[in-house]
C-alpha positions as CSV (number, residue, x, y, z in Angstrom):
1,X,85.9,-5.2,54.1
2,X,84.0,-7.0,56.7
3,X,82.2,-3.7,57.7
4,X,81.3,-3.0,54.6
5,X,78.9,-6.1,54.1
6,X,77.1,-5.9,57.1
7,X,74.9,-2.4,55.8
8,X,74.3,-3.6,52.6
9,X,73.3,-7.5,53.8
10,X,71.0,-5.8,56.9
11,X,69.7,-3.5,53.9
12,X,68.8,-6.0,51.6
13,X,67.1,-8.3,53.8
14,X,65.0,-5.8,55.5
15,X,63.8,-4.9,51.8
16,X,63.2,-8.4,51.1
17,X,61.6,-9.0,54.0
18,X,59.1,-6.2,53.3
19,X,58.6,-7.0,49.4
20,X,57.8,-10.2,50.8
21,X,55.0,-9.0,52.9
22,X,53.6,-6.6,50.5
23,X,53.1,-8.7,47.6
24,X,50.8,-11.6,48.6
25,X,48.6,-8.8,50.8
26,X,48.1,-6.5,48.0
27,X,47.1,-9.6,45.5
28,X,45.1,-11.0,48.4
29,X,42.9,-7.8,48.1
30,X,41.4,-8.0,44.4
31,X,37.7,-6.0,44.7
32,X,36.7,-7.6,41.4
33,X,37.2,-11.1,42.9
34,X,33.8,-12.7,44.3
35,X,35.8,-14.9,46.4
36,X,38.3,-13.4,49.4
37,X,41.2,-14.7,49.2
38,X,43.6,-16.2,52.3
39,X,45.5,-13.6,53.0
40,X,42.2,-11.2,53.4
41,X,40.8,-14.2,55.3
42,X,43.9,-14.0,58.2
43,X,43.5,-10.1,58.3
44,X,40.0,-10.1,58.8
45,X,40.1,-12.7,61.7
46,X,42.7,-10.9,63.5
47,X,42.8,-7.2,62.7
48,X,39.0,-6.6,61.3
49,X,36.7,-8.8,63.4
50,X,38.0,-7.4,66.6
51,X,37.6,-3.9,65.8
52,X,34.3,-4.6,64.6
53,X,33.4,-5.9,67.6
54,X,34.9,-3.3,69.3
55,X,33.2,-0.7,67.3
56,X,29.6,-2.6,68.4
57,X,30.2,-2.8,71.8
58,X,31.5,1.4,71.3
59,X,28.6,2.1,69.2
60,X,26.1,-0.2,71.9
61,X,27.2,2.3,74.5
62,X,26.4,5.6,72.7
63,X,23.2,4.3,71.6
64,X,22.3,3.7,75.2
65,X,23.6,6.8,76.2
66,X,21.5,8.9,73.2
67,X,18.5,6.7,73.9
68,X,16.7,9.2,75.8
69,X,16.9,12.2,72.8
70,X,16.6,9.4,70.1
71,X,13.0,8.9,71.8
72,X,12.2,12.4,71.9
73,X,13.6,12.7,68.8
74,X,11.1,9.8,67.2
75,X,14.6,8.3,65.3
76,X,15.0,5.3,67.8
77,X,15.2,2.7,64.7
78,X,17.5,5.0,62.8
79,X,20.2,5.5,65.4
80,X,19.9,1.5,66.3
81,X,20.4,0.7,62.9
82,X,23.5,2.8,62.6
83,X,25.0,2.3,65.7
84,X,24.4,-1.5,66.6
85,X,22.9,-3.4,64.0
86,X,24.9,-2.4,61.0
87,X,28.4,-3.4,63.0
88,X,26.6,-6.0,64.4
89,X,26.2,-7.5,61.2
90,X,29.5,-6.8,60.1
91,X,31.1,-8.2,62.9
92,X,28.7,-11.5,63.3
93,X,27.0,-12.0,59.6
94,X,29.7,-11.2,57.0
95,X,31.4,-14.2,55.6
96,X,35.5,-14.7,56.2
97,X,37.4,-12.4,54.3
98,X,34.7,-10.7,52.1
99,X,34.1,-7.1,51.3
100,X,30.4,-5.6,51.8
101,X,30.3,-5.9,48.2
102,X,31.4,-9.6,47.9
103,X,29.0,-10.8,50.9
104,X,26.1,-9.2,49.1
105,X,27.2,-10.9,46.0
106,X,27.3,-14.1,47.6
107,X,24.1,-13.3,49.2
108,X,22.5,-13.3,45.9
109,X,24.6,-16.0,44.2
110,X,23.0,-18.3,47.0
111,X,19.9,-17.2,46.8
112,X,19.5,-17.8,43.1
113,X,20.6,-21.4,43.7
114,X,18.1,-21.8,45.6
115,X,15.5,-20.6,44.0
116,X,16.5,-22.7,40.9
117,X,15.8,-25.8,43.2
């Protein structure tokens, strides 16, 4: 009888223990929401942030390595722009938790209270 418990209890709290986890992460991801929430908050800080910044330093290197053709090419601005500023910016720029979307919303919201100053 004893044997029999121990599957079904290990079972049933390794799917509790993952219903657990997946609920508040996928509510804490709500695209229509202009506001991140604190789950998306936590993952950005420690899964997104550092692979942006990853990404830059990546995409620093390349662009220094392609520098010579971009010249020749006449496309230095374009390949800067793609490969350092734009994960530059997401990395360093983009408020806590917020999608591209929801930081250029907020962008705007702020900049319409200020202008209404």
């Amino acid at each position: 009888m004893l044997r029999a418990k121990r599957p079904f209890l290990a079972s049933f709290l390794a799917f509790s223990i993952l219903f657990a986890g997946v609920v508040p992460v996928a509510h804490a991801f709500d695209p229509d929401s202009d506001r991140p929430g604190e789950f998306a908050m936590i993952a950005d800080t420690f899964l997104a942030r550092p692979a942006l910044a990853t990404i830059s330093l990546i995409g620093l290197g390349i662009f220094t390595l392609a520098l010579p053709a971009s010249i020749l090419g006449d496309n230095v601005d374009e390949s800067a722009e793609k490969l350092v500023k734009a994960p530059a910016r997401s990395t360093f720029l983009r408020c806590l938790g917020c999608t591209p979307a929801q930081h250029d919303f907020l962008q705007s919201e702020r900049a319409t209270d200020k202008a209404n100053r």
